[in-house]
PASEBA-1860 file (N, C-alpha, C; in nm, 3 decimals):
! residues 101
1> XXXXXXXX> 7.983/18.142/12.688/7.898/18.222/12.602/7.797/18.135/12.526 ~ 7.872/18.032/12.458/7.727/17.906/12.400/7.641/17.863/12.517 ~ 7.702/17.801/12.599/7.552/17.737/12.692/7.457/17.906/12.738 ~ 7.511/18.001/12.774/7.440/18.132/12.779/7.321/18.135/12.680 ~ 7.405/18.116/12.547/7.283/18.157/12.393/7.181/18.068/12.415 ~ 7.245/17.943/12.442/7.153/17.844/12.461/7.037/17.793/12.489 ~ 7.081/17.864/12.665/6.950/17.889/12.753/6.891/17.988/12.701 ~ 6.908/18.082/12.648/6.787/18.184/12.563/6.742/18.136/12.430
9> XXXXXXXX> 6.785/18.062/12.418/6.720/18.004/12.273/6.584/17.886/12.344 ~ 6.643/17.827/12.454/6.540/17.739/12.516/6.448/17.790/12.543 ~ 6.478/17.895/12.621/6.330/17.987/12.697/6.258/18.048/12.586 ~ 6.334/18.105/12.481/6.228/18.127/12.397/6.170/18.058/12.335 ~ 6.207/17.939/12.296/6.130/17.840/12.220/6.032/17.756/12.335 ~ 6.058/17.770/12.445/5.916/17.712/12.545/5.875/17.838/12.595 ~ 5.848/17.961/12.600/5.791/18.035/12.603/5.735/18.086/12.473 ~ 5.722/18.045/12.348/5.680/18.017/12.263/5.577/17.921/12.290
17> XXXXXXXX> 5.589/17.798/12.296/5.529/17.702/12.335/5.367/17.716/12.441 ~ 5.431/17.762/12.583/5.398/17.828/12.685/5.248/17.918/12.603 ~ 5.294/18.039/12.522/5.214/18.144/12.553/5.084/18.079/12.391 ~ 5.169/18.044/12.290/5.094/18.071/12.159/5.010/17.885/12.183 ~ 5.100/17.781/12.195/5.002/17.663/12.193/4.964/17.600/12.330 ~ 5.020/17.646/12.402/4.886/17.586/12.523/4.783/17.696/12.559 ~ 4.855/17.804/12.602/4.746/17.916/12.655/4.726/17.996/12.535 ~ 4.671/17.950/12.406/4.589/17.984/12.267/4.621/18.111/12.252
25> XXXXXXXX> 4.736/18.201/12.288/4.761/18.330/12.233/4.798/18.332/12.131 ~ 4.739/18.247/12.055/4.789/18.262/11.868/4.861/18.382/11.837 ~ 4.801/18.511/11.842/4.866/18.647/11.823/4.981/18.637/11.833 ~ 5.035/18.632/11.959/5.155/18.621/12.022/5.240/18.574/11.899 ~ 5.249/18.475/11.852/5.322/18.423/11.750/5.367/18.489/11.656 ~ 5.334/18.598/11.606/5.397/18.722/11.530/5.548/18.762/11.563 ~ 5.545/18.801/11.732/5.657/18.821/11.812/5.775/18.686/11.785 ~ 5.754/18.584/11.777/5.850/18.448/11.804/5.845/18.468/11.649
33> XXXXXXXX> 5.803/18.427/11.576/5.828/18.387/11.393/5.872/18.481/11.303 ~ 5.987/18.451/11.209/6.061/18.600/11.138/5.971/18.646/11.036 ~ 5.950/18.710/10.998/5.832/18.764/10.884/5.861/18.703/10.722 ~ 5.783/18.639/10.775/5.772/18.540/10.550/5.900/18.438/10.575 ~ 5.939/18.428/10.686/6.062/18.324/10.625/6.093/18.147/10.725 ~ 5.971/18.167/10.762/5.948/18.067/10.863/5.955/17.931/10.701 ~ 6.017/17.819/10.786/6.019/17.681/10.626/5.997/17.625/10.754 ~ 5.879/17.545/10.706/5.850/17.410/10.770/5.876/17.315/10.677
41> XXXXXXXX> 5.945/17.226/10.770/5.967/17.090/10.723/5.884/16.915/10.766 ~ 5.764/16.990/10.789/5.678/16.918/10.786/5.573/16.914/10.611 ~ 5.605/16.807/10.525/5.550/16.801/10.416/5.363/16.841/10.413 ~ 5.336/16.861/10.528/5.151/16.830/10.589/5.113/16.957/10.580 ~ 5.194/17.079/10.615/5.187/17.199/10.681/5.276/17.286/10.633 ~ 5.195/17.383/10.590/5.232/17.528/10.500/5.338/17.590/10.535 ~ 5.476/17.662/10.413/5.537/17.741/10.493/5.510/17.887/10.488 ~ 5.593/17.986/10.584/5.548/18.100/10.554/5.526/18.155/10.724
49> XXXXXXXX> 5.512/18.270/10.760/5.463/18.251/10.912/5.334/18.273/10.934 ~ 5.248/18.360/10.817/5.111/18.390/10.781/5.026/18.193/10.792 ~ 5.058/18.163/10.679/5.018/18.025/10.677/5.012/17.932/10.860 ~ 5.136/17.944/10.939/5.169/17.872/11.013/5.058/17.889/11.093 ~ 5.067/18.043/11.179/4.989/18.100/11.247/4.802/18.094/11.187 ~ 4.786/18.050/11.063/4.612/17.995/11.038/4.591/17.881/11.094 ~ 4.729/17.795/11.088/4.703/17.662/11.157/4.712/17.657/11.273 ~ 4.756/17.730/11.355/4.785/17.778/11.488/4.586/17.762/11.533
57> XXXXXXXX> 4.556/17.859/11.475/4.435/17.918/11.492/4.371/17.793/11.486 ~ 4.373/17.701/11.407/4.224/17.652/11.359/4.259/17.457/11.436 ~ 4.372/17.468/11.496/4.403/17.295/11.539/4.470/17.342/11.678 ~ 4.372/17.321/11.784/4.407/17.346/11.943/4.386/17.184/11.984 ~ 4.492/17.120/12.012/4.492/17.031/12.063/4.581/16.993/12.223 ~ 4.538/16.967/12.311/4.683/16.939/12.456/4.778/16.932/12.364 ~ 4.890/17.013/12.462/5.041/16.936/12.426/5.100/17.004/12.539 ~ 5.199/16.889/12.622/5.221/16.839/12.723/5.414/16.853/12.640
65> XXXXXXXX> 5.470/16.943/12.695/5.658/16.975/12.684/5.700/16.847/12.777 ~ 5.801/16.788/12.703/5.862/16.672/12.800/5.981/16.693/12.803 ~ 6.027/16.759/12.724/6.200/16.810/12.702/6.209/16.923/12.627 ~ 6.288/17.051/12.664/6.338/17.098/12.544/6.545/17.084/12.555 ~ 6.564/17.117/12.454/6.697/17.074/12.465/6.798/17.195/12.314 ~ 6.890/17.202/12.359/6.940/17.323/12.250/7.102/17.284/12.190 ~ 7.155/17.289/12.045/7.272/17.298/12.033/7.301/17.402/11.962 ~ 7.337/17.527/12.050/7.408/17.644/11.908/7.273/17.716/11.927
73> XXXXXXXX> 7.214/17.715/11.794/7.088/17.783/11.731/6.994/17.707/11.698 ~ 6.989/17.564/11.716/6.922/17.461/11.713/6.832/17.429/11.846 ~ 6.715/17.439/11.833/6.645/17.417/11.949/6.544/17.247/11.951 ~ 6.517/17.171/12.000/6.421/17.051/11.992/6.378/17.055/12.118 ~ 6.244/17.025/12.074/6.083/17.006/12.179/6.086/16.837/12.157 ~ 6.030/16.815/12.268/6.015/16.671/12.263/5.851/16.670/12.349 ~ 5.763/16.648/12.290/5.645/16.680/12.329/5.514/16.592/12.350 ~ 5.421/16.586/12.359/5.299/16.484/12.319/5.168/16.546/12.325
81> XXXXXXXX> 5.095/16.558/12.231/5.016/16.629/12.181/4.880/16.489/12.187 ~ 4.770/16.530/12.278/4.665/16.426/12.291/4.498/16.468/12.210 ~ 4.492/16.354/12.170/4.352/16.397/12.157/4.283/16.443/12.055 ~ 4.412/16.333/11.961/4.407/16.366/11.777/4.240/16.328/11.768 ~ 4.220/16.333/11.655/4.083/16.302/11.571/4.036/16.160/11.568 ~ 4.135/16.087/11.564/4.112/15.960/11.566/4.111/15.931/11.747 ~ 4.131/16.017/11.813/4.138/15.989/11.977/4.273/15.904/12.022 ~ 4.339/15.914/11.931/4.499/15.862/11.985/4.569/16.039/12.061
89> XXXXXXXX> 4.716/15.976/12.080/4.797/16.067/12.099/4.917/16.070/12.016 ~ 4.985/16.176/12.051/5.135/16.141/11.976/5.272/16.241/11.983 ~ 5.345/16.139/11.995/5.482/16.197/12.030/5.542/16.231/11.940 ~ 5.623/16.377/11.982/5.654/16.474/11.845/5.784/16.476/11.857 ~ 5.858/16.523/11.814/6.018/16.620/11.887/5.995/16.731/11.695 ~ 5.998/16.824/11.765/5.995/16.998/11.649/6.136/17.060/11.684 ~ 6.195/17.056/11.609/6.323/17.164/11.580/6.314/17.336/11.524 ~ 6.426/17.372/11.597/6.387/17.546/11.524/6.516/17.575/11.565
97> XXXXX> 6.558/17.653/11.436/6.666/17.693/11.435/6.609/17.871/11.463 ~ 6.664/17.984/11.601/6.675/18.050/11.618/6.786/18.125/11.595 ~ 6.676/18.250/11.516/6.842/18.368/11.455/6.778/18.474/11.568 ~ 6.927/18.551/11.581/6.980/18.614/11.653/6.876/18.725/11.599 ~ 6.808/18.832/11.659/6.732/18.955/11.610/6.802/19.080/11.618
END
């Protein structure tokens, strides 16, 4: 039954990935994020899912999935995102804890 949840916690979090930051369906992101209760733990970047999804909108950069990987309700991307401002790249890994709907 865990590796089951698992794999649906994966697919949704790279079909997340998939639809809202490579193929720019920002919208989409409404569907994946719980309403007002999204916490980022990135000190750089707003929480909230309103906030998330402006940044969604306004910073389209490549990003290239190299792993996703799941424990429980815990999901991690392991990713690389090219083509910062300064013309570097950079390697990420993003966690998300997925609740059950």
């Amino acid at each position: 039954m865990k590796e089951l949840q698992e794999q649906r916690n994966k697919k949704l979090v790279q079909d997340f990935y998939q639809e809202v930051l490579v193929e720019r369906n920002v919208d989409s992101a409404y569907k994946y994020l719980s309403a007002d209760t999204y916490i980022q733990h990135n000190p750089n970047l707003p929480d909230g899912r309103e906030a998330i999804i402006e940044v969604f909108r306004k910073v389209n950069l490549p990003i290239e999935i190299h792993h996703i990987g799941a424990d429980g309700d815990i999901v991690y991307v392991h990713a690389n995102v090219a083509g910062l401002p300064d013309g570097s790249n950079n390697t990420l890994v993003d966690m998300y804890k997925v609740n059950d709907k």
